[in-house]
C-alpha positions in Angstrom: -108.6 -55.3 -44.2 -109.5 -56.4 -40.7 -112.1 -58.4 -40.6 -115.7 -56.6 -39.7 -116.7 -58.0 -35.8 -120.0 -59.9 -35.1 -121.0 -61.7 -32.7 -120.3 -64.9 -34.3 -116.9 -63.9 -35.2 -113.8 -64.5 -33.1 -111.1 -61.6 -33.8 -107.3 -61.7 -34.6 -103.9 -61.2 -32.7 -102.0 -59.1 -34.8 -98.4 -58.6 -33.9 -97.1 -55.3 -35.2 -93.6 -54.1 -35.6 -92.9 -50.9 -34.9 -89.5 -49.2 -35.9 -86.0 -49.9 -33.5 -85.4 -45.9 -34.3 -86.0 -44.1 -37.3 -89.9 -43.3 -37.6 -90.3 -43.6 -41.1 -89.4 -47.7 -40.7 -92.8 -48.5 -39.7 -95.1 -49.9 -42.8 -98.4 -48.3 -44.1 -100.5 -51.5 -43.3 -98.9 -51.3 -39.8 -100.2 -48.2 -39.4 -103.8 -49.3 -40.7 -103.9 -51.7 -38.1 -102.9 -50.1 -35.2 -105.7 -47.7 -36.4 -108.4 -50.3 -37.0 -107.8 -52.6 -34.0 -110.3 -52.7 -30.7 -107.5 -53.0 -28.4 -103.8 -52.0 -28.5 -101.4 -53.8 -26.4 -98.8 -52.1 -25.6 -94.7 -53.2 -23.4 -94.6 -49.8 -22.3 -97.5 -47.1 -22.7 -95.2 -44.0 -22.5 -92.4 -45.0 -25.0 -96.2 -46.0 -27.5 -97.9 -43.3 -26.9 -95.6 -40.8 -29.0 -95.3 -43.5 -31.5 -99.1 -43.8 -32.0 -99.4 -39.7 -32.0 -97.1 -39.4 -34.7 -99.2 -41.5 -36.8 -102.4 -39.8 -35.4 -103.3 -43.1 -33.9 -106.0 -41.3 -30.9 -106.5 -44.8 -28.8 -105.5 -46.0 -25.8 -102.7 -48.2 -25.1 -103.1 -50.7 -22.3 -99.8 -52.1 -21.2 -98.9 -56.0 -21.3 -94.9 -56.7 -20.4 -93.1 -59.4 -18.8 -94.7 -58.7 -15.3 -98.2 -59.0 -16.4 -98.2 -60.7 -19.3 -99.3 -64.3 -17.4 -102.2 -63.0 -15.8 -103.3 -60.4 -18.4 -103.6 -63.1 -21.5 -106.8 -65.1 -20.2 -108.4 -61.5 -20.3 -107.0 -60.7 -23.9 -108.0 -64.6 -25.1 -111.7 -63.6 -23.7 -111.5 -60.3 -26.0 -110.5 -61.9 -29.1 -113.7 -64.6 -28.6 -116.0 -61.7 -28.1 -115.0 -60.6 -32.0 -111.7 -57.9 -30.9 -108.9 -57.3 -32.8 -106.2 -57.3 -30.6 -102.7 -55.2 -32.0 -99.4 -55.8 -30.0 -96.4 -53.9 -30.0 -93.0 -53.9 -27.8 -91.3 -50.6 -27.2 -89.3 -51.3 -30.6 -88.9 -53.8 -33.7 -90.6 -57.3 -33.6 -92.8 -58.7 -31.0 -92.1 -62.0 -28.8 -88.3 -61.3 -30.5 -86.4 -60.6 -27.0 -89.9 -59.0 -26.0 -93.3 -60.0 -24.9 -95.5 -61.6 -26.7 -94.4 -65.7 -26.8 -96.6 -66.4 -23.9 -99.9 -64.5 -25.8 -99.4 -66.0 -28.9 -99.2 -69.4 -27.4 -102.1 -69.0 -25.4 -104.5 -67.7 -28.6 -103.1 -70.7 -30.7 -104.2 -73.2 -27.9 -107.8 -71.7 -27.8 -107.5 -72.2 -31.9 -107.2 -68.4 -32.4 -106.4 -66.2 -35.0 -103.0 -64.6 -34.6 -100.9 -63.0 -37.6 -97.8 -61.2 -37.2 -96.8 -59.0 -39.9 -93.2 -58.2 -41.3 -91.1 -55.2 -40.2 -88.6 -53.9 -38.1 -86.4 -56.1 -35.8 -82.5 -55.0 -34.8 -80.5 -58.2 -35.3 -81.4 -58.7 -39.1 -79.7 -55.7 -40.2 -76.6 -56.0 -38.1 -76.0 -59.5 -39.2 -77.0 -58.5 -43.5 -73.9 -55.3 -42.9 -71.9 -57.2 -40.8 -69.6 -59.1 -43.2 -70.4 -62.3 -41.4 -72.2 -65.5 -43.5 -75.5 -65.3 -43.4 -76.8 -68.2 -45.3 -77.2 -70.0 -41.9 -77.1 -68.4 -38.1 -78.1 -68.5 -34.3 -80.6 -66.1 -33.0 -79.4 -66.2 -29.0 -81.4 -62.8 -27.4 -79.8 -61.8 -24.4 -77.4 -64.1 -22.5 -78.1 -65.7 -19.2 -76.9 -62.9 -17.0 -75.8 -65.6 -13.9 -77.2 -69.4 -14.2 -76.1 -71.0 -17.4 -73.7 -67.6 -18.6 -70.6 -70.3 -18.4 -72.4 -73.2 -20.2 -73.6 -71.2 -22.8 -70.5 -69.7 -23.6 -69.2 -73.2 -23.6 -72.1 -74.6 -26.2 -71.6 -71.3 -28.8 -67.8 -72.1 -29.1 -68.7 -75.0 -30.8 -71.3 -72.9 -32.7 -70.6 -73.1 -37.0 -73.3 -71.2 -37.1 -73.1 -66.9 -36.7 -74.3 -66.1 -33.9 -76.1 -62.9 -33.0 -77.3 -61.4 -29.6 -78.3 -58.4 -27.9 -76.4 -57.0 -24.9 -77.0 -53.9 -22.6 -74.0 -51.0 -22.6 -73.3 -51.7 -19.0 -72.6 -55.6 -20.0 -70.9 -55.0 -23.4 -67.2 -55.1 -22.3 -67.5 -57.8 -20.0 -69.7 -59.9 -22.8 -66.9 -59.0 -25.4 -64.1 -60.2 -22.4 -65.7 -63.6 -22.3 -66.2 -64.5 -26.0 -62.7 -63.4 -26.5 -62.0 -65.8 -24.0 -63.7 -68.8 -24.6 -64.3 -68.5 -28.8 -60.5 -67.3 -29.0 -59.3 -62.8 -29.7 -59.0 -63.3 -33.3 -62.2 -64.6 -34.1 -63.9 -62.7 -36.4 -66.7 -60.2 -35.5 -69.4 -57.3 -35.6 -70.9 -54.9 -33.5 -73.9 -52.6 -34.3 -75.5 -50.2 -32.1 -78.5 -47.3 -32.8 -79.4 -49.0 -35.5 -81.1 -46.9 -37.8 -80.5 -43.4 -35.7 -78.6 -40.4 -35.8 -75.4 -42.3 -34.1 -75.7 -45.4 -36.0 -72.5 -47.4 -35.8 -70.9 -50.7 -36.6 -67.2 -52.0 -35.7 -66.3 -54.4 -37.3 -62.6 -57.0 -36.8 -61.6 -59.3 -33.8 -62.9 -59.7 -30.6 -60.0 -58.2 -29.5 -60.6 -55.1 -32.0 -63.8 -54.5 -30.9 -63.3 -54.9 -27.3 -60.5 -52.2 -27.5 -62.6 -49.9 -29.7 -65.7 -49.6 -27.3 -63.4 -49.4 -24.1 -61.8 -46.2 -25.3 -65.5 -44.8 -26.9 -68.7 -43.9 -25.9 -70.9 -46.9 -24.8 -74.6 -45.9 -25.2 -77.8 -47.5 -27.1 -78.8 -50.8 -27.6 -76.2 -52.9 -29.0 -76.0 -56.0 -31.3 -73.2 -58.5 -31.7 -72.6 -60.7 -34.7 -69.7 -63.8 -34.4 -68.4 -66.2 -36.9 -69.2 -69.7 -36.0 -66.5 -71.9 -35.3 -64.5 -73.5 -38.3 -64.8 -77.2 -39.0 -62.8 -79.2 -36.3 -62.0 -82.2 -39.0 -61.3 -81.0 -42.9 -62.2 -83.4 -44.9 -59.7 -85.2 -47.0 -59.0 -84.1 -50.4 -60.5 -86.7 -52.4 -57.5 -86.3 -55.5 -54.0 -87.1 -52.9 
């Protein structure tokens, strides 16, 4: 349970998933908090505020995102030393995972602050787990640099043994798809999930070159995640018998 609040008693950051699409992905003890917590902090206050009426959460969402993030977190540090429970969410899955919620964390830890995150929903763990791809060690790399760095970091994931998994916009799909088939090579293997957990759930799997010719000739919508193999081994090492 939350902890009760007095004034001698600093109160807890809890980061709380919330489900990437189907509803009935959110957990019962995320639920209790969101219910139990002084202050809901929310990325976007009209895509929560459905979500919190489903679960006949009656409270208020205040909105912290990217573009108020820096100069809203003194104020949320000052509620948590008053004794508030603070709950954050992002418009879907994990927070702080390709959402807000880095900077707050940071910030409570520095004043020695409670902060617990609890497990749930986040997109790219499912795509990778049903993509076919190795998953015993991977690269988590968000969203791409969409100008500064987009070349380099192509350049550093071809060397990449690792999967690697990011998330990528419909309007950039094609053109992201383009440049890993050009730099990692067309026939390296891949995956590519998008509505997780909806109606239109789908997941192509094959080349680069498979799945780039697949999603030019269908529909592009949702958010999208892409899974790669990492690069084989440049040097094989001798066989130890010849």
């Amino acid at each position: 349970m939350i902890h009760p609040k007095n004034s001698k008693m600093e109160g807890k950051l809890y980061l709380v998933p919330t489900p990437i699409g189907n509803l009935e992905d959110i957990t019962f003890r995320a639920v209790r908090i969101l219910k139990e917590a002084d202050v809901i902090l929310a990325e976007d206050t009209r895509t929560s505020a459905p979500l919190l009426k489903h679960f006949g959460i009656d409270k208020k969402a205040y909105s912290h995102h990217q573009h108020n993030e820096h100069k809203a977190t003194s104020e949320i540090v000052k509620f948590l030393k008053e004794g508030k429970n603070v709950a954050l969410i992002s418009d879907a899955g994990t927070p702080a995972i390709s959402d807000p919620g880095f900077f707050l964390v940071r910030e409570a830890l520095k004043n020695d602050l409670q902060v617990e995150c609890l497990p749930g929903a986040t997109a790219f763990v499912p795509a990778l787990v049903n993509s076919g791809l190795p998953t015993d060690a991977f690269v988590f790399e968000g969203f791409l640099p969409v100008k500064k760095g987009r070349q380099t970091k192509f350049k550093k994931l071809a060397e990449e043994e690792r999967t690697i998994i990011l998330y990528e916009s419909p309007h950039r799909l094609l053109k992201t798809l383009t440049e890993f088939a050009e730099y990692l090579g067309e026939d390296r293997q891949a995956s590519v999930s998008r509505e997780l957990t909806k109606m239109f759930e789908e997941t192509v799997r094959g080349t680069l070159l498979e799945i780039k010719k697949h999603f030019e000739n269908n529909v592009l919508k949702g958010e999208f995640v892409i899974c790669i193999a990492g690069a084989e081994l440049k040097s094989l090492k001798k066989d130890k018998y010849e």
